[in-house]
N, C-alpha and C positions, 0 to 999 in steps of 0.2 A: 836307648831311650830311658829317661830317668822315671824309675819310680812313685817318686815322692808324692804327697797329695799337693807340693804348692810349686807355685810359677813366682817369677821374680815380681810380675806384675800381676794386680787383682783383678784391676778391671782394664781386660786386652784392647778393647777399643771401643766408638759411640754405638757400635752396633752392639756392644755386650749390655744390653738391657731388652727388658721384656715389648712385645710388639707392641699392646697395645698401647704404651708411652708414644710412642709415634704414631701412631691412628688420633690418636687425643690430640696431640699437639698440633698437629698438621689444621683438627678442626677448631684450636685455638686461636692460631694465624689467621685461618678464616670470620672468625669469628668474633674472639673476643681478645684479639691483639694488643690492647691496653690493660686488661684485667690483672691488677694486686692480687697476691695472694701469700698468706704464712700456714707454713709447716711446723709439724712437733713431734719428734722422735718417741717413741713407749717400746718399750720392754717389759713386756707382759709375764713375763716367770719370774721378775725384780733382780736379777742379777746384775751384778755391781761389775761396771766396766769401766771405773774411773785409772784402771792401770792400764788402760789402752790408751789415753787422751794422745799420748804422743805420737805413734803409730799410725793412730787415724788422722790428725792434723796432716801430718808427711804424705798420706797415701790420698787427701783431698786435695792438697794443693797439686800431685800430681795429675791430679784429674783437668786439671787446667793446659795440660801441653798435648790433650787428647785433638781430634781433628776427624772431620769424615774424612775419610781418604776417597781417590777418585773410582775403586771399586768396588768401594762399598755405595756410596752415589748410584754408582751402575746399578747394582743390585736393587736397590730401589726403587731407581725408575724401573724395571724390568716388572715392577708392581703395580696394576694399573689403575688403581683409586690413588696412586699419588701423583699428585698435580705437579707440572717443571716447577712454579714457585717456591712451593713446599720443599723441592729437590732445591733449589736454588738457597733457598736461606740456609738450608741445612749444611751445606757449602761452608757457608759464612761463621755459622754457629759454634760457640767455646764457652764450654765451663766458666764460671767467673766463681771465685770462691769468697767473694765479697755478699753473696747471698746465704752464705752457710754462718752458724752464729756455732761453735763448738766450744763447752766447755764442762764446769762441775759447779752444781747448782743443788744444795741441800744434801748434800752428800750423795748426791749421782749424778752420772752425766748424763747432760742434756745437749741436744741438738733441735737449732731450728733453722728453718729455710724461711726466708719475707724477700719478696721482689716481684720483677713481673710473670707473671704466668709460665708465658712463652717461654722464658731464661730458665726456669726453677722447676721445671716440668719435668727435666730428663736428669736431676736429680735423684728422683727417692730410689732408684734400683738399687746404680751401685753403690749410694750409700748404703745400704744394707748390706750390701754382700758384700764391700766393704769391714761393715762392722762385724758379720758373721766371720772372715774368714779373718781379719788380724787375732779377733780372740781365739780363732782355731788354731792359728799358729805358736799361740804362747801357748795353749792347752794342750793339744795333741799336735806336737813338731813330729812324732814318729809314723802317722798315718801314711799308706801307701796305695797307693792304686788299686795294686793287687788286693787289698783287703776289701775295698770298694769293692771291686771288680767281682772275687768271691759272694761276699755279702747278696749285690745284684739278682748272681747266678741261682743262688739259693732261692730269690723270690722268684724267676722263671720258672724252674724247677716244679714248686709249691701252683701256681696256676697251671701247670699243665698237668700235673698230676690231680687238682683239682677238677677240671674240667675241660671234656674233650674237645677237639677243633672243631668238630660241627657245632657244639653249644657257643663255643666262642667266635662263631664266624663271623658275629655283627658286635662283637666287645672293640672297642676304639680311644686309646689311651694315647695322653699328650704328655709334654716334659713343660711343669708351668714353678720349676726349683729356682729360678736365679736368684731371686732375692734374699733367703738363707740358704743356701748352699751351704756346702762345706769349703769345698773353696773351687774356682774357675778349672783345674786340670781335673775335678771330679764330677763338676756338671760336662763336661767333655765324652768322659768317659762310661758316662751314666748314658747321654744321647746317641755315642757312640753304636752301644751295646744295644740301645734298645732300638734304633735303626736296624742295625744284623740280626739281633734277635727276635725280633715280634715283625716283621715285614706284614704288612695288609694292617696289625691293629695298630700300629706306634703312627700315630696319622702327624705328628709335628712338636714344636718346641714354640714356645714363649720367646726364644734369645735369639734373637734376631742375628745376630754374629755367628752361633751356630747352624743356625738356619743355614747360611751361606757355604760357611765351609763343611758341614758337613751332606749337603744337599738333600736338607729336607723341607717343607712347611714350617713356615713364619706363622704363629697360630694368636688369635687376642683382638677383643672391639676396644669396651672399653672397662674402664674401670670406675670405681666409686668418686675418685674426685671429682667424673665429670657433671653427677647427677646433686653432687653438693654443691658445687660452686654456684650451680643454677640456681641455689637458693639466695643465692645477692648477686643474680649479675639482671633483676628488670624484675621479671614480669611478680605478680605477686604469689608468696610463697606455697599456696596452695596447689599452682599451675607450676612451678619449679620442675617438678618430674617429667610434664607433658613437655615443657618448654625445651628439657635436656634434650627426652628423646626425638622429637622434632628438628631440632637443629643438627642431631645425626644423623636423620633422615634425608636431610636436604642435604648435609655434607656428603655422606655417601649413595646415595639413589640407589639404596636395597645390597650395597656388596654391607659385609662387615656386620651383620645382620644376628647379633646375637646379644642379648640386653640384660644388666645385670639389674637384680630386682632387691635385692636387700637393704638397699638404703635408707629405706626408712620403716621398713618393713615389708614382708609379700602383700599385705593386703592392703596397701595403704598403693603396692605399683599398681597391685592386678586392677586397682578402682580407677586410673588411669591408663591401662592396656588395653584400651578398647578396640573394637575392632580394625578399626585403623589402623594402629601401631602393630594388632598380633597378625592382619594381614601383610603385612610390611618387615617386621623381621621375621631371620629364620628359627628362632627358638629365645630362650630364657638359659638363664647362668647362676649356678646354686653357690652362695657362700658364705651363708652360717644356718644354722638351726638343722631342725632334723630332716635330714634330705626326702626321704619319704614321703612325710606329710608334706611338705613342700612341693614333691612333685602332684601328686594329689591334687593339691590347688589348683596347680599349673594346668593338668590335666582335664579337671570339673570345670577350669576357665576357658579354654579352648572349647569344650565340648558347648557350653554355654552359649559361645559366641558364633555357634555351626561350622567350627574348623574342625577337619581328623587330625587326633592327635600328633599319627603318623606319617604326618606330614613337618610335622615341626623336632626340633630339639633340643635337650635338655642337656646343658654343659654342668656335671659338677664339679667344684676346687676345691673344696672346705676340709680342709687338713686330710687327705686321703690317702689309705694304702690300697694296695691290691685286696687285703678280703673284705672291704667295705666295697670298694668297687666293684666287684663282684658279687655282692649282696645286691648292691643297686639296681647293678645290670639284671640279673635273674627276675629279681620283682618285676620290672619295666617294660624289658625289651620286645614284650607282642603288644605292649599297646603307646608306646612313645620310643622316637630313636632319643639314644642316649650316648656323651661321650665322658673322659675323665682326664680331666688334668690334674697331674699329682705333681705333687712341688719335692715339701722336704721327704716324704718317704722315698725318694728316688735320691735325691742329690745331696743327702746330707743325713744317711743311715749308715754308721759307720760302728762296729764295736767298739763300747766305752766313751761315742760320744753321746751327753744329751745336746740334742737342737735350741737354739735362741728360738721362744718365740716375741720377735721384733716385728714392728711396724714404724711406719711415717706417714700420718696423715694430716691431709691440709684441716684446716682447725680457723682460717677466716680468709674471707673472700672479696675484695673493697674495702677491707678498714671493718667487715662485720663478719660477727660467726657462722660456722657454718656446725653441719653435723651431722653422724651418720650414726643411727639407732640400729638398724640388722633385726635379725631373726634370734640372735646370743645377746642373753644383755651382756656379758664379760667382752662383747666387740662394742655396744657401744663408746662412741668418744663425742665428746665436745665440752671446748675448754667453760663453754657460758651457761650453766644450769636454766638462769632464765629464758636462753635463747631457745634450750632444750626441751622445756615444757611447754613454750609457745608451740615450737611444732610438734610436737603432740599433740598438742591441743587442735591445731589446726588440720591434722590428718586422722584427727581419732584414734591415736594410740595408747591403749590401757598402760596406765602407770606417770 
């Protein structure tokens, strides 16, 4: 068996993208099966990848002779919030690369997605991981498994020498790397390891393709684009939040039950988490600002609203390793369960490499902008300042 950190292909098939792209999508179909939308790549560290332009045009268009195959299908029907329809189009469903805009725009390159929803949905993974791993292959061609592999071993190592199994009985870590990865034979061997290695805490993976083949949990509700696009698909934009979560309430009747809160801020969800919604999902999902104070909120909200805390949970993602994760859990753990999905410190910690920090987010939604503020202003995005301060204005957020 070779080696190498790379595979002839980047992205192995539809299932190599993160789950909740499919949770989304599925309540797109349902839902809002007409709905426009444009994308815009950012590269948040400004690094210059206008010598990849060629590489990534070649590795998009192959993305277009991808296909569900018939057992990967199986696999998810074997899932049972997915509906035979949803299983049906999916069937049908192909890349079309006539939504991808690729090029070098002010001396850097730029990428954007504009088309229907449903078509441009299953998109942003593995462009990224895409764009992560063609630059990893001009940069570090000599990277090898084994180095990964060691690297890993060292962070097992460092937790268990930190703290004993009875402290860690209730620690619960996920694999949430595909989108910067280093490259697909290293998010492999990263889920591999930590399947055999952590048994009881390594609870599942983001990538739905290793899911399968390595037999573990499919992990993910949803993500940010769902709780922006609600900001131009009706109701008025004040009600936008309640409007998301509502319609994945009725898309999934309580599975799937984990709700991200940053988009416009925590305090601007938590003023729409009313009891309703916190008796209805099973926890909240951290991903920017200071985890702590954050859960805090979470926490005095629930208490507020006459839930035990203990009863609900707290998902963090927000760029994490093992000794933040383990700072979190220590705080937490006798009064909120807590779990961690860690991305690039797992799948893309390599000596000598630094990590892209890259994004793709949708940026207008019908022909209008859309936008996601968070907890970090360095994650806010939106391409319409005016659009930007209306909703501010309209959820009361300082600044």
């Amino acid at each position: 068996m070779s080696d190498s950190a790379f595979s002839r292909r980047i992205v192995q098939n539809l299932l190599d993208t993160d789950f909740y792209k499919l949770s989304m999508m599925q309540a797109v179909l349902h839902n809002y099966p007409n709905a426009e939308v444009e994308w815009e790549f950012r590269c948040r560290n400004e690094e210059d990848l206008r010598a990849y332009l060629d590489p990534l045009r070649e590795q998009i268009e192959q993305l277009a002779e991808l296909s569900f195959a018939a057992q990967d299908l199986a696999f998810l029907e074997r899932i049972p919030f997915f509906k035979p329809d949803f299983i049906r189009f999916l069937g049908l469903f192909r890349f079309n690369p006539r939504y991808v805009e690729l090029g070098v725009e002010n001396e850097e390159l730029f990428l954007r997605l504009k088309g229907p929803w449903l078509h441009v949905i299953l998109f942003e993974v593995p462009l990224l991981a895409i764009i992560s791993e063609v630059r990893n292959r001009h940069r570090h061609p000599g990277t090898t498994l084994t180095m990964v592999r060691e690297r890993l071993q060292e962070k097992f190592d460092w937790l268990r020498k930190e703290a004993s199994a009875q402290e860690l009985a209730g620690f619960k870590m996920a694999d949430f790397g595909t989108r910067r990865r280093f490259s697909y034979p290293v998010q492999e061997a990263v889920v591999r390891d930590l399947r055999d290695g952590f048994p009881g805490h390594f609870v599942g993976t983001s990538n739905v393709h290793l899911a399968r083949e390595l037999g573990v949990k499919p992990l993910g509700t949803m993500a940010h684009e769902w709780l922006m696009a609600h900001q131009q698909l009706g109701p008025r934009l004040i009600d936008s939040q309640a409007a998301a979560l509502d319609a994945w309430v009725r898309e999934y009747r309580g599975q799937l039950g984990i709700a991200l809160t940053d988009c416009i801020t925590m305090e601007a969800f938590l003023a729409d988490f009313d009891l309703y919604f916190a008796k209805l999902f099973d926890g909240l999902r951290h991903d920017s600002g200071d985890p702590l104070e954050w859960a805090e909120k979470a926490i005095r909200h629930y208490e507020h609203l006459g839930i035990d805390p203990l009863t609900k949970t707290l998902v963090f993602s927000d760029g994490l390793n093992l000794p933040r994760a383990l700072e979190i859990y220590r705080a937490l753990r006798e009064r909120i369960d807590v779990s961690f999905g860690i991305g690039t410190h797992f799948t893309c910690d390599v000596p000598g490499v630094q990590p892209m920090n890259i994004v793709l987010k949708m940026t207008a939604c019908n022909g209008h902008p859309v936008a996601k503020i968070s907890d970090a202003p360095g994650k806010t995005q939106c391409k319409d300042e005016n659009f930007l301060h209306y909703l501010k204005h309209v959820f009361k957020v300082p600044g």
